[in-house]
Each structure stands twice: as structure tokens, then as C-alpha cells.
N, C-alpha and C positions, 0 to 999 in steps of 0.2 A: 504494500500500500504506500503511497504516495503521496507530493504535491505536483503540480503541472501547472503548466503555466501556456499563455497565448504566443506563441513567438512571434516575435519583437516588440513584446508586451516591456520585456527590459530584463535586468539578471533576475537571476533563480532567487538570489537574495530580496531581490524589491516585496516589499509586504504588501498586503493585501489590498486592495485598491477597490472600496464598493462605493455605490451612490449614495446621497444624503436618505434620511427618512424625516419624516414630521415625529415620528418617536425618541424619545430622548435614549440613547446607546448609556447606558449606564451600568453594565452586567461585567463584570469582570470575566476573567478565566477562572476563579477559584466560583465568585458566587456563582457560577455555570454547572461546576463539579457539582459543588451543593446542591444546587438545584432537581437538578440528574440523581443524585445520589437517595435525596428526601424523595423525589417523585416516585424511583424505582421502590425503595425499602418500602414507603407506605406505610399500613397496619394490614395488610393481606397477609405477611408471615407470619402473625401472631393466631391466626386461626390454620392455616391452610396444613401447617404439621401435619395435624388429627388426619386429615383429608386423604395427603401423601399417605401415611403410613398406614392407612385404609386400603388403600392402591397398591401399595407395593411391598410393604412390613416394613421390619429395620433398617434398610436401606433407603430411607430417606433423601441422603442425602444425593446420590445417583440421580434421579430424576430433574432435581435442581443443577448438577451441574451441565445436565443433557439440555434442559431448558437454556441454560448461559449460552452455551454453546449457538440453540437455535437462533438466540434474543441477538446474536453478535453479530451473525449471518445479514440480518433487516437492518441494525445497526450502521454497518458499513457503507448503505444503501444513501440512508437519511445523514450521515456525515459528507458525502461526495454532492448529495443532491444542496445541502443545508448549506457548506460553504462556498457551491458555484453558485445557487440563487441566495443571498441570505435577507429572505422579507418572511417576513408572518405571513402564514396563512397555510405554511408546514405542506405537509402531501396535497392540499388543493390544487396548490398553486404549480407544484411540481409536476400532477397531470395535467394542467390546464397548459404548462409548456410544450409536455410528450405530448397528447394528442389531438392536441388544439380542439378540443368538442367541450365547450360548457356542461353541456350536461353528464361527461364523464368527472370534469373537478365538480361540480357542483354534487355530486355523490358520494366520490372520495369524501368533501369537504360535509356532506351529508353525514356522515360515515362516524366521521372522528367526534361532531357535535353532539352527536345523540348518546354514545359515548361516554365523552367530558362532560357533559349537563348533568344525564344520567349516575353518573358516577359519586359526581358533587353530590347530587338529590343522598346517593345510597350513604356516603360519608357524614353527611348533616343526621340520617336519621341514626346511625350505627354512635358517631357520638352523641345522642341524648338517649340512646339506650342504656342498654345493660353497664358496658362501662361506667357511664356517670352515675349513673345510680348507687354503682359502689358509694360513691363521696356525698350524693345529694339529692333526694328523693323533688323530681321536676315533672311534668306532662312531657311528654317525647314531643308528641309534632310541634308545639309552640316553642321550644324552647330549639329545633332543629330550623325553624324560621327563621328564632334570633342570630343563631348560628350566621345560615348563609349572608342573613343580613350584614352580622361584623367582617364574615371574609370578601364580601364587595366591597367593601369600606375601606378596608386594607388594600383592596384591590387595585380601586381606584387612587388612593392617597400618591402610590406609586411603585414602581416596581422595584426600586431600590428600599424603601421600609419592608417591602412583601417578602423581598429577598433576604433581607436583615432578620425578617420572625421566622425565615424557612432555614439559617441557618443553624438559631439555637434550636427552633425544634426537632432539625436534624442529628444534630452532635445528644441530643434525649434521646431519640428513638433510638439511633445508634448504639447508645449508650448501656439500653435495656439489655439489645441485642448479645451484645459483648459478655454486658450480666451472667448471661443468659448460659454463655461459653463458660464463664468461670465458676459458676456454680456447681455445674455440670463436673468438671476438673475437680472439685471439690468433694461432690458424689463420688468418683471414678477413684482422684487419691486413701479415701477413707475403705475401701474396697468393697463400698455397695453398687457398682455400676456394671455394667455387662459388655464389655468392647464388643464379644461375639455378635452381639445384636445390629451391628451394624454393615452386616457383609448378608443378612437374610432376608431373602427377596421372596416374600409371599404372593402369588394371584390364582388367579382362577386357567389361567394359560401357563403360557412360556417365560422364562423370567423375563424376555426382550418385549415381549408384549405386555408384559406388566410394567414395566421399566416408560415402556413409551407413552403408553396410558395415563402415567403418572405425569411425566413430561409435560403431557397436554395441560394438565393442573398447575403445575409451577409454571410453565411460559406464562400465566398469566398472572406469576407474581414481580415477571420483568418488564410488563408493558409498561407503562407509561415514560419513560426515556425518547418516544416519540412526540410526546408534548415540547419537548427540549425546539422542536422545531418553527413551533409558534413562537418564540421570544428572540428569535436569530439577530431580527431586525434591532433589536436594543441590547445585543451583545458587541464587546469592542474588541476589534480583530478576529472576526466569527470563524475566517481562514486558516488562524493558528490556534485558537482558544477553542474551537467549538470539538475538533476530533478528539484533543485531550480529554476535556470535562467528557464528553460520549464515553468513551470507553474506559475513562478511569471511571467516573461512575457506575458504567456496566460490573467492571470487573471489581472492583470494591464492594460492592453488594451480592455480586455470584461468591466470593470468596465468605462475606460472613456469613449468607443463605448457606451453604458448604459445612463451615462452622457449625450454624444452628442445627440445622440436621443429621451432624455428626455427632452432639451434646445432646440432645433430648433423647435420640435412639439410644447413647451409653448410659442416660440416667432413669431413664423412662421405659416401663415392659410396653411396648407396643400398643398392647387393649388397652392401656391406659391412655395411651392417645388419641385411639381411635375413638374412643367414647367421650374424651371429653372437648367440650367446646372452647376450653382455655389450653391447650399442649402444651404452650411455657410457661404458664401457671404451676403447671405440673413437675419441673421441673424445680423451680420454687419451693412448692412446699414437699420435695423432697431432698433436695439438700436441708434444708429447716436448720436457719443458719440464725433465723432469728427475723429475717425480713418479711414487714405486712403483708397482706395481699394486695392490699388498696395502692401499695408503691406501683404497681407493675398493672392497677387499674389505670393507673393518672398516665403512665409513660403512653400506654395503649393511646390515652386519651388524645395524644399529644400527637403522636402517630397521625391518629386519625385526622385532626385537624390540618396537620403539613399538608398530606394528601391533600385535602377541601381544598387548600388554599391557593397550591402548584397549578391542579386540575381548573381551578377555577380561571387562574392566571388564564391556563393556554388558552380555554375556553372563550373568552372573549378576546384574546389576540387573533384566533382562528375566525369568529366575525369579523373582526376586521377587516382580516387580510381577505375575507373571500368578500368582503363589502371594497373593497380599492378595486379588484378582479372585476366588478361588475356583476357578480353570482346571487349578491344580497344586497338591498336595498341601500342607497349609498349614507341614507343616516346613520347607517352602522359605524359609521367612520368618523366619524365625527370624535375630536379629541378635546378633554378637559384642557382649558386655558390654564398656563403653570405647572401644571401636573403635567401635561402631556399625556393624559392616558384613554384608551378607549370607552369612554363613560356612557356610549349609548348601548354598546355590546356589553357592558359590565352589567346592566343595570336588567338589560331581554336576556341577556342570558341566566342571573341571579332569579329574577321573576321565573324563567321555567322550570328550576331547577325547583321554585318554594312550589311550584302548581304539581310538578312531580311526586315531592313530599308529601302533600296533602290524598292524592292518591293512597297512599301504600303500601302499594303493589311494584316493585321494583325487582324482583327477583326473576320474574318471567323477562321484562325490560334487560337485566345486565347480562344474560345469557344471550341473548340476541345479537348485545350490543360487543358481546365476543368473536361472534362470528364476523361481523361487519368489522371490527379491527381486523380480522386477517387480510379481509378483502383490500382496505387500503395498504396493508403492509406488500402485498400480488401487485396494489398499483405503482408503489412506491417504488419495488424491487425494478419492474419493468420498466418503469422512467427513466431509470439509469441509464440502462443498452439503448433506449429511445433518443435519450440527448446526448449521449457519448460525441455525436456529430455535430453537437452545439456548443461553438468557443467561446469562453469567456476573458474578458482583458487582465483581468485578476489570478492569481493563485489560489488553487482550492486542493482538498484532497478526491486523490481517485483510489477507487475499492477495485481489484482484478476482476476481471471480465466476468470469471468464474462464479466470482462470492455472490453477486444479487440473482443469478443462477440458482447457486444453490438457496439463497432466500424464498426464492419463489416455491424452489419444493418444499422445504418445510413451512410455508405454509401450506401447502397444497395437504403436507401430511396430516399436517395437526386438522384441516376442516373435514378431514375424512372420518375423524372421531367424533362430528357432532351428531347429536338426534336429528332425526325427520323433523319432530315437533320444533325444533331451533329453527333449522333450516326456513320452514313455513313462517315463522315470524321472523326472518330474514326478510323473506321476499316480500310481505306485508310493510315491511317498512320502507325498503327499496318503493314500492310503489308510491307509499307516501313523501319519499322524496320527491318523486320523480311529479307530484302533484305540486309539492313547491316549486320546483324550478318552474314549472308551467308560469302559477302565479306571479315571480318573479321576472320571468321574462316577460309579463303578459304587461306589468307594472314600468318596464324599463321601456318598452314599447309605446309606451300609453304616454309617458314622461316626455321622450322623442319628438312623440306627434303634437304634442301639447307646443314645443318649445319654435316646432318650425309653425307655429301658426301667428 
């Protein structure tokens, strides 16, 4: 992997060369990493153990490195794509240059919103659940309102303050994790832990089909790394800074995902984790070293929030940029005076996420909304080989030929694992996009005729 450059763009040495934005560039290399690193960890790890070890037994930790593996494949995809184009609006915008068809970025860009809203919606209500409940007996949906409410607020203030609470919340979540490792060590040294248990691979098949199954389960504790691509546009030197934080992010959260699932399998018998709803709870209160439960409620808590607030980030940069595109109504784009920030996409996108909430029902929604990330990740993958024949004046990274190749089969593999029933609300929603573009285009149309008259 590499940089490339346009010849007689200037030397190899010349840095990155991109155009202005109306966004303020305020993201470091490091607040990048962070970014990347809090988006990926999440609080998916903290339940998904039980899940894996359900799937596959002791061996835990296999499935997740097989996941890394795939999540790096897509990765390399949105590094080459992110620093030759580097503007918000992430995989929209990068189909809208491969195939030049609106209605294929306006799906991609479909794809990722229902997603990110989605997601937000599930993180508002999972923190006023059970978690907080530990600390604080509240009503779940009002108090998941108030939530989204502070994380637009944050949202909008600016991305450098958003970036500033996504790094302490990181170095917490982090921090559990690690816990989480040492505890475990702690189990392991006093000689109540069981190393053997972590080379036992249980399914109802072959161990490789149990192994790959599980896979399918952990890759979705490394998505969100493609949010990283919504914020490109306000990152400084996206050329040299954006492939670092990608992959050191990736691979800092594959190694302590690695870790975790190498310490709950040596502290924890298996059925223990399968049955329960907290796995590194579990771990916890079997070192019983002295630490409450309610510490490792609040870390979860905190967890949880990063997520809301990453997610929420992309989620209105991703209006944005497909509002500049011409794909979404151009009030989308509209930026706060000072702040510089997307405050008309912050505020339609916060409101669907509270209309979500209010529903309930989000569990049929995030399964859906799995399968239609693959599909942007097939679009993404393919944009590459697509614009390999479009030069840019700047220095960007390029991925070998090969790699968004092989990107495209593992996703091809992983949607081969879903239900019928997914599928079918797959294409129910597909259609629902493809209702909005209608509207959209019917609106940009209508604006047109209006202006030549």
C-alpha cells in the first residue's frame, strides 16, 4: 500500500494539496485515531461475548480476529477513496463519482442514514435502560429524548468540543476494557482460570463453519470506522493523517477485542457467558477483587454515549454532504454562523432518530440496517477499481488492486448468512428509498422550473 501522486503534480515529498470547504478542518491526526478508535470499541463488546461464545465456545477470541481481518479488507477501500476525495458525504459521494447515477449514491447515501439514525435511536434507548438504572431509577423513553437532545447540542457547538468528550470517553471505555484483561490475569494467576478453554471451538457443524458464523457476529463489532468518512472534510492533512488514525484505530481495537476474548474465555466457563446478558460482568465478579458492579454499569454507560455521539456526528455530516451533491434538499447544508457546523442536518436528523425512539421497535430496524451496510461497503469496495482511472493533483493512499477485490467477497460472504426475513426488509426499504429520491428529485425539479420563470 501506498501514496501516488499526479505526475507533474510536483515531488513525492509535496503534501497534500485539497480545496477549501465552508467546514472548519479542525481534527487532528490523533483526534482522528480517537475518533476511529471510540467509534469502533462502542459498547457492542460488552454484550456480544455471551453471543460469540454461543456461536462458537471458548474460542472467542478467533472469530474476532477473523472479523479484523475482514473489517481491514473494506478499510483499505475507504482510506484510498477518503484521501483522493476528502469531503463529507463518505460512500455517497464516492458512488456518485464511480457511476455517475444519482440514484445509485442517493442509496448508498440511503444506506448509511438509516443506519447512523437508526443506531443513534438504539444507543439513546440502551442508555436509559438497564444500565442507568443501575445508578438511577428514570422513565426510559423521556429520559432517551433528553439524551439525543444533549448529543445534538454537543453536536452542533462543534466538532472540536465533540471530539474533546469523544476523547475522555474513549480512554473510559478503553479503560474498562483493559480492566477487563487484568482481572482476568488475576483469575488465571491465583489458578482458578482455565487457558484450555480457549482453543474449544463448539457448533452444531464444522469448526470453520462455526468459526465463520461467529465472524459474521463480530464484523459487526468493527463497523463503524466507516463513519470516519463523513468528517474527512474537517480533518487537517486527511492525505497523511486519515490512513494512520484508519488503521491504527482498526488494529488497536482488533488487538484489545483479541485480549477480551482471550480473558473472559480463561476466567469464565462458557455457559456462563452464554446465558448471561453482562459477559464482562462476569468476569468481574469472579475475580471478586473487591470492585462494585455499578463501576463497570457507568463505564458501559459511557461506552454507550461515545457511540451516540460519533454516530450522530457522521450522521449529519453524511446530510450534508449528500445535501452539497444535490441528492437532499439543499437546506440540509446550511451551516451555523461561528460554529460552522451542519445545524439543519443536526437538528432532521436528531428529530428522526427521537421519532424512532418513540416507536420501540428497533431490533427488526438494526438487523436490516446490517445488511444494507454490506451493500455500501460492495459499493464502496467497487468505487475503487471504478476511479483507479481518475487522477487526482494531490497525494492520496492507494490499496493493491487485489484488496477491495477481496473486500467485495467478504462481503458477498458475510450477506450469504442472513435470513430471508432480513433480506425482505432489505428490499422494503430499498424501495423506500428509492420513493425518496423520486421526491427529491421531483423537489429539485420543481425549484428549477420555478427559478427560470
Amino acid at each position: 500500500m501506498s501514496h501516488e501522486q499526479r505526475p507533474g503534480a510536483g515531488t513525492a515529498e509535496a503534501p497534500s494539496a485539497v480545496a477549501d470547504t465552508p467546514l472548519k478542518r479542525a481534527i487532528t491526526g490523533k483526534l482522528l485515531y480517537l475518533f476511529i478508535l471510540g467509534d469502533v470499541l462502542g459498547a457492542g463488546i460488552y454484550a456480544l461475548v455471551g453471543v460469540l461464545a454461543g456461536e462458537v465456545g471458548g474460542a472467542v477470541w478467533l472469530p474476532l480476529l477473523v472479523a479484523l481481518l475482514l473489517a481491514l479488507l473494506t478499510a483499505a477501500s475507504y482510506a484510498e477513496l477518503v484521501t483522493k476525495y476528502p469531503r463529507a458525504g463518505g460512500a455517497a459521494v464516492f458512488a456518485q463519482r464511480a457511476f455517475g447515477r444519482p440514484l445509485v449514491s442517493f442509496l448508498v447515501g440511503f444506506c448509511m442514514l438509516a443506519a447512523g439514525v437508526t443506531s443513534v435511536a438504539g444507543l439513546a434507548l440502551a442508555f436509559s435502560g438497564s444500565y442507568l438504572s443501575e445508578l438511577v431509577d428514570v422513565p426510559p423513553v423521556p429520559t432517551a429524548l433528553v439524551f439525543l437532545a444533549a448529543v445534538a447540542a454537543l453536536n452542533a457547538r462543534g466538532i472540536q468540543d465533540s471530539l474533546r468528550a469523544n476523547v475522555v470517553m474513549t480512554i473510559i471505555e478503553l479503560s474498562g476494557l483493559v480492566l477487563v484483561v487484568v482481572l482476568a490475569g488475576v483469575v488465571l494467576g491465583r489458578g482458578d482460570g482455565a487457558p484450555s478453554r480457549v482453543l474449544e471451538i463448539d457448533g452444531s457443524g464444522s469448526a470453520a463453519g462455526a468459526v465463520l458464523g461467529a465472524a459474521v457476529i463480530a464484523f459487526y463489532s468493527f463497523v463503524g470506522f466507516e463513519t470516519s468518512a463523513n468528517v474527512a472534510e474537517e480533518a487537517i492533512d486527511p492525505s497523511r493523517n486519515y490512513p494512520r488514525a484508519l488503521f491504527g484505530g482498526l488494529l488497536t481495537a482488533g488487538v484489545v477485542y483479541v485480549a477480551v476474548g482471550l480473558a473472559v474465555s480463561v476466567a469464565v466457563p462458557t455457559q456462563t457467558l452464554v446465558q448471561s446478558s453482562g459477559p464482562l460482568l462476569e468476569v468481574v465478579r469472579v475475580a471478586d477483587v473487591g470492585l462494585p458492579g455499578w463501576v463497570f454499569a457507568l463505564i458501559a454507560l459511557v461506552a454507550v454515549a461515545n457511540g451516540a455521539l460519533l454516530t450522530a456526528i457522521m450522521c449529519s455530516r453524511l446530510t450534508y454532504g449528500m445535501s452539497v451533491e444535490r441528492l437532499l434538499p439543499a437546506v440540509l447544508s446550511r451551516v451555523l454562523p461561528g460554529r460552522r457546523t451542519p445545524w439543519v442536518a443536526i437538528v432532521v436528523t436528531t428529530v428522526i432518530a427521537m421519532l424512532l425512539v418513540l416507536t420501540g421497535d428497533l431490533e427488526t430496524l438494526a438487523a436490516t440496517v446490517v445488511l444494507l451496510l454490506l451493500f455500501v461497503f460492495i459499493a464502496t469496495n467497487v468505487s475503487v477499481l471504478v476511479l483507479r482511472r481518475d487522477r487526482v493533483e494531490h497525494r492520496h493512499f492507494r490499496a493493491p488492486a487485489v484488496v477491495p477485490v477481496l473486500g467485495v467477497l467478504s462481503c458477498v460472504a458475510l450477506l450469504t448468512q442472513q435470513e430471508a426475513g432480513v433480506w425482505l426488509r432489505g428490499a422494503a426499504m430499498l424501495v423506500l428509498g428509492v420513493v425518496l429520491y423520486a421526491l427529491s428529485r421531483w423537489s429539485v425539479r420543481r425549484q428549477g422550473t420555478a427559478a427560470a420563470r
